[in-house]
Backbone bond lengths (Angstrom), bond angles and torsions (degrees), N, CA, C in turn:
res aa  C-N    CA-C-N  psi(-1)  N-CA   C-N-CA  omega(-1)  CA-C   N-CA-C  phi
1 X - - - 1.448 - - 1.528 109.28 -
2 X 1.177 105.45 140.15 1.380 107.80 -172.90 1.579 120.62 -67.66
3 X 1.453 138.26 153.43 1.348 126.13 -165.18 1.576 108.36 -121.09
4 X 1.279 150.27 104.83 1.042 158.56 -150.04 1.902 93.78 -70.02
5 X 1.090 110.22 -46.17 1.444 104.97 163.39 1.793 142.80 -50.36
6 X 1.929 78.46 -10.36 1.796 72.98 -153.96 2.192 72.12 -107.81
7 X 1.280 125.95 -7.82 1.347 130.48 169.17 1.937 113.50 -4.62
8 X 0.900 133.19 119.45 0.835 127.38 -174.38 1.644 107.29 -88.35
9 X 1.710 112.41 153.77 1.097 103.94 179.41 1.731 128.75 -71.25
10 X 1.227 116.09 2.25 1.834 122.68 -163.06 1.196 93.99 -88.85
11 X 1.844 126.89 -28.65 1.362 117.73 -149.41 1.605 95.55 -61.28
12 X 1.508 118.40 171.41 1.502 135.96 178.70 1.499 87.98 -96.05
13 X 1.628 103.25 132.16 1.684 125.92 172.24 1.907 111.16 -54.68
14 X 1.314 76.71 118.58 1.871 87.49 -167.57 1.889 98.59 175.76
15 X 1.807 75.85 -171.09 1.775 108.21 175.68 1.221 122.99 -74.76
16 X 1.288 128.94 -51.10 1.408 137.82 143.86 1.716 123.50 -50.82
17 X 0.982 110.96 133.67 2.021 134.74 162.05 1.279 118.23 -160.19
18 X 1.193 100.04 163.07 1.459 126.04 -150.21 1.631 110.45 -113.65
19 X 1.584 139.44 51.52 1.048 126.26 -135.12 1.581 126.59 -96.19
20 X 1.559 152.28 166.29 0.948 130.58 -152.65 1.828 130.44 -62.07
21 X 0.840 96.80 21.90 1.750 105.99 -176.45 1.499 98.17 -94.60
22 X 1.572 137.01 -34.35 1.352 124.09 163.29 1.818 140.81 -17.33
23 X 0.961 123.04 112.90 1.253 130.52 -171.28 1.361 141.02 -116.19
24 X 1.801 88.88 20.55 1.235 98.94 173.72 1.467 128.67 60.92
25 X 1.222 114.52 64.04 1.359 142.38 -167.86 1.193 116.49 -102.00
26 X 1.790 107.03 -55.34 1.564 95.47 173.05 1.757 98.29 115.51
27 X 1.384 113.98 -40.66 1.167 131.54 -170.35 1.867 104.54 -39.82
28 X 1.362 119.14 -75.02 1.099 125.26 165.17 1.264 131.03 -12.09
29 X 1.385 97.91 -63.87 1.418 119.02 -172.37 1.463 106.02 -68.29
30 X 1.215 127.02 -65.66 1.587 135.45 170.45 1.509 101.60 -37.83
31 X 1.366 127.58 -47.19 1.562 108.90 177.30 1.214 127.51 -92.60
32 X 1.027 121.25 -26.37 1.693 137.63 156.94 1.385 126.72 -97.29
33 X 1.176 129.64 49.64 1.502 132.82 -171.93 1.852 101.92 -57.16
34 X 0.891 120.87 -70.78 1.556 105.56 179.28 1.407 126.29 -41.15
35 X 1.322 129.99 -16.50 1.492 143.96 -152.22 1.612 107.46 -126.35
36 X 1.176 115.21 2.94 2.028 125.24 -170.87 1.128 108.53 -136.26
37 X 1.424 111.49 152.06 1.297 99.89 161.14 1.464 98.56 -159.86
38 X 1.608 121.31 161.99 1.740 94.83 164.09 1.386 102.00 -116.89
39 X 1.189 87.11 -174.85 1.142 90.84 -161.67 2.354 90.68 -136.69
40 X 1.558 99.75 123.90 1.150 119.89 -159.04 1.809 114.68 -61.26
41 X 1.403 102.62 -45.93 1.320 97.94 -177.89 1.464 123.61 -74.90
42 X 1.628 116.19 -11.83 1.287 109.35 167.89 1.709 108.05 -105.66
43 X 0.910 114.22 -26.56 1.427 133.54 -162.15 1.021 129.59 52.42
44 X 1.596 105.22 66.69 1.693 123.03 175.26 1.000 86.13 -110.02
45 X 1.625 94.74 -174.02 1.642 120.15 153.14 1.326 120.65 -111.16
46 X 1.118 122.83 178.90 1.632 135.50 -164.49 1.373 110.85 -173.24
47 X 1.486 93.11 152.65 2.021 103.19 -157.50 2.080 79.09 -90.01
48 X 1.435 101.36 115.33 1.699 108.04 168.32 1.187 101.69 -60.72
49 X 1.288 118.90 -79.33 1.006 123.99 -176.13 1.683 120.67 -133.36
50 X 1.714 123.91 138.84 1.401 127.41 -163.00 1.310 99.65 -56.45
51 X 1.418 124.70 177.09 0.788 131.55 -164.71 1.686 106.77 -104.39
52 X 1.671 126.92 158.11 1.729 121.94 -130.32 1.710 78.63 -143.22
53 X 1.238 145.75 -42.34 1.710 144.84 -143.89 1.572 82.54 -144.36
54 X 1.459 91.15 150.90 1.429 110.78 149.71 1.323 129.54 -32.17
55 X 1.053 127.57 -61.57 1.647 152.91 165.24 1.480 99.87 -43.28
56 X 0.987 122.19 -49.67 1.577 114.20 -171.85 1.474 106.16 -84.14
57 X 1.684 126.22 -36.65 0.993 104.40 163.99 1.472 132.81 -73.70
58 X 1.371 124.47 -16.45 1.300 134.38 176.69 2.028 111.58 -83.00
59 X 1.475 105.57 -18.43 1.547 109.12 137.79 1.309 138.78 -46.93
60 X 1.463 87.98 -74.36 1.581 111.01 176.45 1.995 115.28 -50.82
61 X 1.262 101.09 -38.14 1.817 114.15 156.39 1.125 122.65 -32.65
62 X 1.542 88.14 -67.58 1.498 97.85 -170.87 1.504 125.52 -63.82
63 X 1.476 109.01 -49.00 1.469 110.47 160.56 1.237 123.49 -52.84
64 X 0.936 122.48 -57.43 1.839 117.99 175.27 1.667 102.60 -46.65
65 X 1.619 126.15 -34.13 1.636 107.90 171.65 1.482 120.80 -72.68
66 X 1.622 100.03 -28.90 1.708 97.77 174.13 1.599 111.54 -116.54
67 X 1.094 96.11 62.00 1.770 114.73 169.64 1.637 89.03 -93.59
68 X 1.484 123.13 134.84 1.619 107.72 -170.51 1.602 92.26 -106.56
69 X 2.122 146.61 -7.16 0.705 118.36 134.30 1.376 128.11 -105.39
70 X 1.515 127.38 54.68 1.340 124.32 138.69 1.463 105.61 84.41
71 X 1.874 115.55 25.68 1.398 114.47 -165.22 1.545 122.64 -101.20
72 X 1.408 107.27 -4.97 1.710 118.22 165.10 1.388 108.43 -94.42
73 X 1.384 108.47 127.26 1.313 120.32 159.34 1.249 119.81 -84.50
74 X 1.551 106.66 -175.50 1.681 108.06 163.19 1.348 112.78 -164.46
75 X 1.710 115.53 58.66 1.366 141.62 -156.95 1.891 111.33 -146.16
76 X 1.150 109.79 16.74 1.086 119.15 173.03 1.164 110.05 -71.45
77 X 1.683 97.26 -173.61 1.939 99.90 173.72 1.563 97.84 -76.83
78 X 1.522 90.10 166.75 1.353 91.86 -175.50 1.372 89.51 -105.48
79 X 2.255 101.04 165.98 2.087 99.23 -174.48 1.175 102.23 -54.23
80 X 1.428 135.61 175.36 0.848 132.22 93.24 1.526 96.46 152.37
């Protein structure tokens, strides 16, 4: 489960992050392409930006359930 502590700093300010247990899977990204991104010098991923439509949040869902080690949360601050 993901740890709001271990949050990495790239994620986009929000409900969703991406935190250091990521391993570069790819998973994310393939299901949420608007909402991931990696980021090269560590080679994780990170939430670019939260999610804006339905669709992106019901993306962004889905990956955080098939993240296979458990590295998106969805315990952040909330917008606003």
């Amino acid at each position: 489960m993901a740890t709001i502590e271990l949050r990495t700093a790239m994620n986009a300010a929000g409900k969703f992050y991406v935190d250091d247990s990521c391993i570069d899977c790819m998973v994310c990204k393939d299901m949420a392409p608007n909402n991931f991104a990696l980021d090269n010098a560590s080679e994780t991923y990170y939430v670019s930006r939260q999610p804006e439509t339905q669709q992106e949040l019901d993306d962004v869902t889905d990956a955080m359930d098939s993240c296979p080690c458990a590295a998106i949360g969805d315990d952040g601050p909330a917008p606003g």
